[in-house]
C-alpha positions as CSV (number, residue, x, y, z in Angstrom):
1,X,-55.9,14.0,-10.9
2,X,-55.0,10.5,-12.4
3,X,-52.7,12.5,-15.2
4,X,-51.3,14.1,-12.1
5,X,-50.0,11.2,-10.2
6,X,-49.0,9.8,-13.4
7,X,-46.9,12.9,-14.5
8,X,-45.2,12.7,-10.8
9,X,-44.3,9.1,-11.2
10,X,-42.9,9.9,-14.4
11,X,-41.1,12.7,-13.4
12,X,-39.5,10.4,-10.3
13,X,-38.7,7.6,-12.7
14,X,-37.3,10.1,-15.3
15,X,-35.0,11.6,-12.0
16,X,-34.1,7.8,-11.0
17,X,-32.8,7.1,-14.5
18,X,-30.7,10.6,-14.7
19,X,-28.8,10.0,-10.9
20,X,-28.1,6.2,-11.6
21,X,-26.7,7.3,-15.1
22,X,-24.6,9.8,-13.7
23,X,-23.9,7.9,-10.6
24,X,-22.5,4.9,-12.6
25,X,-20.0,7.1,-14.5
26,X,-18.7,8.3,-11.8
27,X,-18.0,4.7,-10.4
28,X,-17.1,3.1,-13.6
29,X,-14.6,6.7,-14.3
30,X,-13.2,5.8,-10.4
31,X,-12.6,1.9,-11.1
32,X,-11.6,2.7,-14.1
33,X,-9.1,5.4,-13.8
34,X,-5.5,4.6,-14.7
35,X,-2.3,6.1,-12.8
36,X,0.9,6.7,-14.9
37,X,3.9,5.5,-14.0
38,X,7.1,5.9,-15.3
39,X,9.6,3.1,-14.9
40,X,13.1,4.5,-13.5
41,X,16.5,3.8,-14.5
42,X,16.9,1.0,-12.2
43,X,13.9,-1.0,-13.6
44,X,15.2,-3.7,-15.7
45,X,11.6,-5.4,-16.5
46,X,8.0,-5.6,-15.5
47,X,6.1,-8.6,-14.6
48,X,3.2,-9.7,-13.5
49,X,2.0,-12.0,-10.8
50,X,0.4,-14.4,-13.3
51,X,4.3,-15.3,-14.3
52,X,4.3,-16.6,-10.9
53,X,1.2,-18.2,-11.0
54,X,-0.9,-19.1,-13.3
55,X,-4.5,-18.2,-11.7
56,X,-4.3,-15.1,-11.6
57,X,-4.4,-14.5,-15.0
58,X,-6.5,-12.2,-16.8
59,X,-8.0,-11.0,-13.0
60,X,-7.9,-7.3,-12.1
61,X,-5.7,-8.6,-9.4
62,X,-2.9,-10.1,-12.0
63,X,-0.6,-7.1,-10.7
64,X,2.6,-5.5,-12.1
65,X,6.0,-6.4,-10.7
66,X,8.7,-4.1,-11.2
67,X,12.1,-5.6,-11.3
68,X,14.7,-3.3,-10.2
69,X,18.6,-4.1,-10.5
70,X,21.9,-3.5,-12.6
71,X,23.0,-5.2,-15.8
72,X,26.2,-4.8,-15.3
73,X,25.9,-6.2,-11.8
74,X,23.8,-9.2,-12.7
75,X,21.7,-11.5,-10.2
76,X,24.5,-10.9,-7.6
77,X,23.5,-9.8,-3.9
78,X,20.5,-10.1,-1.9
79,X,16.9,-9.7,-3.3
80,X,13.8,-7.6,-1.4
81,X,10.2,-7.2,-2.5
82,X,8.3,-3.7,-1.4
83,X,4.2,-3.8,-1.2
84,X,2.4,-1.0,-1.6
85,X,-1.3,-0.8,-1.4
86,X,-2.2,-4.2,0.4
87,X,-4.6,-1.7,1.9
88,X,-4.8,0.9,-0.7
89,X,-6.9,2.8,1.3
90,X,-3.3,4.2,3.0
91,X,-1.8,6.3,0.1
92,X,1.6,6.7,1.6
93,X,2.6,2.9,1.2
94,X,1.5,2.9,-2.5
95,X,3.4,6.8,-3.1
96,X,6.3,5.5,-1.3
97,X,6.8,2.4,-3.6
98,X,5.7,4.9,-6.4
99,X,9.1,7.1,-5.6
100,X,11.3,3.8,-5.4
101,X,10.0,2.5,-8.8
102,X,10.8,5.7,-11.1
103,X,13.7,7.0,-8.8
104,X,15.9,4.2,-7.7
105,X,19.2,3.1,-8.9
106,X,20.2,-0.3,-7.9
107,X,23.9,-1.3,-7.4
108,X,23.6,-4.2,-5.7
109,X,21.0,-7.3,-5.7
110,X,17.7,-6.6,-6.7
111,X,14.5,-4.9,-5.5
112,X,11.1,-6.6,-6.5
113,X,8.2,-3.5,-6.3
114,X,4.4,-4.1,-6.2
115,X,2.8,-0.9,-6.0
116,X,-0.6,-2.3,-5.8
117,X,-0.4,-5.0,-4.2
118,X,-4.6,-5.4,-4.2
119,X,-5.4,-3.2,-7.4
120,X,-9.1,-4.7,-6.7
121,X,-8.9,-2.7,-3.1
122,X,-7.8,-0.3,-5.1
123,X,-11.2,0.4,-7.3
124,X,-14.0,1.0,-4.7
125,X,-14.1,2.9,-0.9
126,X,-15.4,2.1,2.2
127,X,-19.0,1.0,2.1
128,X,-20.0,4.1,4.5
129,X,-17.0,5.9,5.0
130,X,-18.0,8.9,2.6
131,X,-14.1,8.9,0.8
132,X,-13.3,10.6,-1.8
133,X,-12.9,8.8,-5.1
134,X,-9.5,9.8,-5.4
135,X,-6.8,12.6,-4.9
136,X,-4.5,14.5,-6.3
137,X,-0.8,15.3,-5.5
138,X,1.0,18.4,-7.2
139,X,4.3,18.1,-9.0
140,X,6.2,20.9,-11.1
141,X,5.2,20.0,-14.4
142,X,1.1,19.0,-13.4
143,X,-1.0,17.4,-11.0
144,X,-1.5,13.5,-11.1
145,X,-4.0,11.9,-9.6
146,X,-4.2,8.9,-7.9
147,X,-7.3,6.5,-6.4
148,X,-8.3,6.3,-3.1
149,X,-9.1,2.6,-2.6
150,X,-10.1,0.6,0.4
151,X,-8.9,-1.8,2.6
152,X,-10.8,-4.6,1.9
153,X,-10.9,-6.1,-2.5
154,X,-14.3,-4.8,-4.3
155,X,-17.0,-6.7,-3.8
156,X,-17.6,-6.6,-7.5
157,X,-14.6,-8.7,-7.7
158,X,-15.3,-11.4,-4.8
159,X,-18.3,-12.2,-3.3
160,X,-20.0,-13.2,-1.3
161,X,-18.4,-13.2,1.7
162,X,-19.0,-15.9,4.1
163,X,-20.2,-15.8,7.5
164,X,-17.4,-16.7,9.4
165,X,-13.6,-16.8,7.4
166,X,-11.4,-19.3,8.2
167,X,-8.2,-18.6,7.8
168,X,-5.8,-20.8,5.6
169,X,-3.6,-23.0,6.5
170,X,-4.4,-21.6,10.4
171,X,-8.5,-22.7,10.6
172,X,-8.2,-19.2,13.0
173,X,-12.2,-18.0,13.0
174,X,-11.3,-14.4,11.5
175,X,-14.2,-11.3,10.7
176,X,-16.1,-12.5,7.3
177,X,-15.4,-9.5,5.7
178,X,-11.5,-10.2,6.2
179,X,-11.6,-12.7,3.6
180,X,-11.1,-9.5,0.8
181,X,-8.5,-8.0,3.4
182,X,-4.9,-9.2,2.0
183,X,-3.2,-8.7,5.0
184,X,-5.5,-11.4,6.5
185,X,-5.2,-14.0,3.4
186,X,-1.7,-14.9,3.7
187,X,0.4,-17.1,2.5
188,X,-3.0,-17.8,0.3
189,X,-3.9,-20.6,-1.6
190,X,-4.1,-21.7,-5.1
191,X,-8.0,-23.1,-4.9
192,X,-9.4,-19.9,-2.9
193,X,-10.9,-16.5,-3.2
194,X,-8.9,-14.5,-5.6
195,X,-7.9,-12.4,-2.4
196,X,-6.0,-15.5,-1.1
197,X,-4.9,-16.4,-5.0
198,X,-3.4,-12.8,-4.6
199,X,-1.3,-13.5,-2.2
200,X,-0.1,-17.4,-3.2
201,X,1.2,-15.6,-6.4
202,X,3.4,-13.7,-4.1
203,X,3.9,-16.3,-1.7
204,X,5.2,-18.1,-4.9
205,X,7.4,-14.9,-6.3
206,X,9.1,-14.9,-2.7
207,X,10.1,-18.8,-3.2
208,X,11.5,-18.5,-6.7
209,X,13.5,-15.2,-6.5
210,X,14.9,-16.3,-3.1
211,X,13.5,-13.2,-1.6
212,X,15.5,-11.8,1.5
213,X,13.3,-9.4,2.5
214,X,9.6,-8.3,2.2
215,X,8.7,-4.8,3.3
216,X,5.1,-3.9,3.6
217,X,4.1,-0.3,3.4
218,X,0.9,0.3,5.5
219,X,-0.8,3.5,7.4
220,X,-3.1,3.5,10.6
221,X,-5.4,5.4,12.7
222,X,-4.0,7.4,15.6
223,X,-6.4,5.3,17.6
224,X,-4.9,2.1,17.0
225,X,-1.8,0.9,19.4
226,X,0.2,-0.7,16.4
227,X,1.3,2.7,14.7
228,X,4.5,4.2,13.7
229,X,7.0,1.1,14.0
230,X,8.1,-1.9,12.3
231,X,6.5,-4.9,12.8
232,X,8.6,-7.5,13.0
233,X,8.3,-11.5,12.4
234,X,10.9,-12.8,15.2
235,X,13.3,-13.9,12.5
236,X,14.3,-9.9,11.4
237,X,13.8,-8.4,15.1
238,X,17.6,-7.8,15.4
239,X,17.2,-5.9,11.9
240,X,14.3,-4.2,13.0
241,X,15.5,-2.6,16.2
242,X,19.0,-2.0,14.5
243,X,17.1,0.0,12.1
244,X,15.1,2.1,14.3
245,X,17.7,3.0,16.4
246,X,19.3,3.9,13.0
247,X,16.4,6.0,12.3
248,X,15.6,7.7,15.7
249,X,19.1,9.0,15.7
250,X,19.7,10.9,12.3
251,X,16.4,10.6,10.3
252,X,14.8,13.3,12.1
253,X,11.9,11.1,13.5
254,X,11.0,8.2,15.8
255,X,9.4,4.6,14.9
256,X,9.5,1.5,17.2
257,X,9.4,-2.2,16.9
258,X,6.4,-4.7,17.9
259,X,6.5,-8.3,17.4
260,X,4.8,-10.0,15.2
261,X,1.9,-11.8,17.1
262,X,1.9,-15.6,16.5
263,X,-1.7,-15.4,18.1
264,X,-3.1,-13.8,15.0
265,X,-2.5,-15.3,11.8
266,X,-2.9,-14.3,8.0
267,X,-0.7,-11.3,8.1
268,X,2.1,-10.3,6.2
269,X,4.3,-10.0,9.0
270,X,3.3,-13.3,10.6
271,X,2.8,-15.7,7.2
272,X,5.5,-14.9,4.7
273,X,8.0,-15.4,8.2
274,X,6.3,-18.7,8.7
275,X,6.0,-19.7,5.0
276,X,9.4,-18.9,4.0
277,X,12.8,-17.8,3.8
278,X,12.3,-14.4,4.3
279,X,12.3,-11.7,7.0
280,X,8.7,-10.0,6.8
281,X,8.3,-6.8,8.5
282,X,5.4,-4.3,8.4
283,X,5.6,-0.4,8.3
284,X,2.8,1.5,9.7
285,X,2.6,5.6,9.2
286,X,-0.1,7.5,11.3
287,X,-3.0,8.6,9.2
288,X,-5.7,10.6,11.0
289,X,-8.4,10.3,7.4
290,X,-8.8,6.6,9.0
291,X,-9.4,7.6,12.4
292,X,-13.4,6.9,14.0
293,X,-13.1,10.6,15.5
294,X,-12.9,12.4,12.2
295,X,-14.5,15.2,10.9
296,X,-15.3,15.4,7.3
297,X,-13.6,13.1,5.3
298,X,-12.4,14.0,2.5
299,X,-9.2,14.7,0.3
300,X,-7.5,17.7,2.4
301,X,-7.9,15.1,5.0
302,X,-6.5,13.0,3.1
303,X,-3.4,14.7,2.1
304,X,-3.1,17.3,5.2
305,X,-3.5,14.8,7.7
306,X,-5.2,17.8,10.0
307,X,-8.4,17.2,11.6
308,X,-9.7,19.2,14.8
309,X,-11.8,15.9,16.5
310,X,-8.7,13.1,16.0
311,X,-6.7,16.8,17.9
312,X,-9.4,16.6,20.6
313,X,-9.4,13.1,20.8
314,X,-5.3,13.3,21.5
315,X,-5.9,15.4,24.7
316,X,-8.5,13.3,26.3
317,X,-6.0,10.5,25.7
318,X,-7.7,8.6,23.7
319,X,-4.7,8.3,20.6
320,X,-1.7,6.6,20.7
321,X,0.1,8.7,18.3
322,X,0.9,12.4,19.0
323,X,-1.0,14.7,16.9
324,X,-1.2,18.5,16.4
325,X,-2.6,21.3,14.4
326,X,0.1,20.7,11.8
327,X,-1.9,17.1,11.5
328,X,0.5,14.5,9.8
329,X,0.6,15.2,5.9
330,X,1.5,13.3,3.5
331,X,4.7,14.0,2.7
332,X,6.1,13.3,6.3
333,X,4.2,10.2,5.8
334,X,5.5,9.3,2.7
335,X,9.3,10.8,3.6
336,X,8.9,8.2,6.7
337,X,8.2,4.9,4.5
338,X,11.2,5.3,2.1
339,X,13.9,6.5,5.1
340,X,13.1,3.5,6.8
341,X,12.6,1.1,3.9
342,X,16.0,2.5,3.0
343,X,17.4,2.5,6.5
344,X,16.6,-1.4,6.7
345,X,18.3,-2.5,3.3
346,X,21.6,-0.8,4.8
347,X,21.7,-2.5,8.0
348,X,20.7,-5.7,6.0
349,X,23.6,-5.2,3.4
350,X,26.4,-3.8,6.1
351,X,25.3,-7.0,8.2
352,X,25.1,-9.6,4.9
353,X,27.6,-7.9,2.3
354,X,27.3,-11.1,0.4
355,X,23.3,-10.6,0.3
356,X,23.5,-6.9,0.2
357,X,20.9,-4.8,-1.3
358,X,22.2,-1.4,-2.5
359,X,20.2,1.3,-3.7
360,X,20.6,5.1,-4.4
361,X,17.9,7.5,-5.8
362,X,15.6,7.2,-3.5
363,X,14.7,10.1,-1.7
364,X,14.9,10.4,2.0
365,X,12.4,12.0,4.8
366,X,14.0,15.0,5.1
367,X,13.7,15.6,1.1
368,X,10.4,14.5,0.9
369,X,9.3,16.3,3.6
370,X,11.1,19.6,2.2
371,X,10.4,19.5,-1.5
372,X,7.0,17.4,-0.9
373,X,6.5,13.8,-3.0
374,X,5.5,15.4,-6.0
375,X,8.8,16.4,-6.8
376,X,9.7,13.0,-7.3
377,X,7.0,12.1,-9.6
378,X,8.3,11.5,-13.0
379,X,5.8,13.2,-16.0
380,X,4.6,10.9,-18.2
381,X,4.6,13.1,-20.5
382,X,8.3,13.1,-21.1
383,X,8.9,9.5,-20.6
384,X,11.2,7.7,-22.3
385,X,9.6,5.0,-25.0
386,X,8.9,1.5,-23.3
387,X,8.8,3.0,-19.7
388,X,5.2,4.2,-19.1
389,X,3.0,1.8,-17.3
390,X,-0.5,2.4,-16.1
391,X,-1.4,1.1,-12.6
């Protein structure tokens, strides 16, 4: 009986060993999986935050900065910066600054892309939530695959978190947890988390390049009131409504405008307005995956947007955001984001022609939504030497 037991325990330590082997390739293939990405025509250079400040150096949050203009043109005109994947968690934000990094020309001023704006966010999922480790999106010469992320930095990079966050420069009591949420940790601060460093590196990159305009490219559930519309810091409301009227009337959907809140603080929307020069608005796309009604969560969610519970939930009125069995895929999602970042740099430029912004490439709503967003993936394969970058 004793060489029993002992035979089971060693059989239970052998099976221990095998699933946390196995268990930590998966997370270290996941964290460690790099996306390609092929630098357009319009890119003159890549940066990094570091250049901006000096903290963030050598930190898996030291992101790339793509720098988008013409030679011929110079420095002249206005100058925007585009986030993607503050919450990387919300694929189409990240996809649509994807599209505007290897398919944009730039004719005018200059257009500052981050496509992952938290790549920390960007190497774990939600403690809980079940999500897969990443996805896939198909394109004519492959498929490429991209991670899911999370909304909040990886706890692997910063920790611990405290018990209450207080928000800087605000002292606003905020949830602990929000302390690795970048769109709570704005403007940032040079002596803080590296979450709130994150975001003083951009604070800083908005000073220096005289930034215009920052768009940030988000997604959120159907059960939350803030969802598809521009959020707008009271300084770029006239440009905000001017663009959805813009876009209600020939882009083949609907977005509104909210306010920025001056009640809550550490925002994009709120803190860059605040901070400086620049008009910060918000973009937000409806994406049932995040949604507390769900069914199973996992990449045809994702990507499909089609989920019978978040349907049900829509006819007890319980969304605010319409929803049917077609769901909301991505590449309505994704078409959304670069119509309106598009549709916002026009009215900018037609209002400021001395600040304008001019772009072309870029593919619209109605493109995206009929030749899908992997059509407008470059393959990395083919790319030219000196413009493949791994994210």
């Amino acid at each position: 009986m004793p060489d029993l037991i002992g035979l089971r325990k060693s059989l239970l330590v052998v099976a221990f060993l095998l699933i946390f082997i196995f268990s930590g390739l998966s997370f270290y293939r996941s964290r460690h999986l790099k996306e390609p990405l092929v630098a357009g025509e319009g890119v003159l250079e890549v940066r990094k935050l570091s250049d901006y400040f000096s903290g963030l150096k050598g930190s898996i949050n030291d992101a790339k900065v793509y720098v988008l203009g013409n030679r011929a043109e110079g420095s002249s005109g206005g100058a925007a910066l585009i986030l993607g994947g503050s919450h990387p968690e919300e694929p189409a934000g990240r996809l649509a600054a994807w599209l505007i990094v290897e398919n944009a020309r730039v004719e005018g001023g200059r257009i500052f892309v981050i496509p992952t704006a938290n790549p920390s966010a960007s190497t774990a999922t939600r403690l809980g939530g079940a999500y897969p480790p990443d996805y896939t999106i198909d394109t004519p010469w492959g498929r490429q695959t991209f991670r899911q992320g999370d909304r909040w930095s990886n706890p692997l990079d910063q920790w611990p978190d405290p018990e209450v966050y207080i928000h800087y420069p605000s002292r606003q009591q905020l949830a602990y947890m929000d302390i690795r949420n970048q769109n709570r940790t704005w403007p940032g601060r040079p002596n803080g988390t590296m979450t709130e460093k994150t975001c003083y590196a951009m604070t800083r990159l908005i000073l220096s390049e005289k930034i215009d305009l920052v768009i940030d490219l988000h997604e959120a559930e159907l059960q939350y009131p803030v969802i598809s519309t521009i959020v707008a810091h009271e300084k770029g409301a006239d440009l905000a409504a001017a663009a959805s009227m813009f876009i209600s009337s020939v882009e083949g959907f609907a977005i509104g405008v909210e306010n920025s809140p001056k009640a809550l603080r550490g925002l994009s929307h709120r803190e860059i307005g605040d901070a400086t020069d620049a008009i910060s608005l918000l973009l937000e796309a409806p994406e049932p995956f995040l949604d507390a009604t769900r069914g199973r969560t996992d990449r045809a969610l994702l990507l499909t947007g089609k989920d019978e519970f978040v349907v049900r939930a829509g006819k007890r009125g319980l969304l605010f955001e319409k929803i049917d069995e077609n769901g909301w895929p991505i590449d309505i999602r994704v078409g959304r984001h670069t119509s309106t970042v598009l549709q916002i740099l026009e009215n900018w430029s037609a209002d400021r022609p001395d600040r304008a912004v001019v772009v072309s490439g870029v593919p619209r709503y109605t493109e995206v939504v009929a030749k899908g967003t992997g059509a407008f993936l470059k393959d990395p394969g083919t790319a030219p030497a000196g413009k493949l970058f791994f994210e």
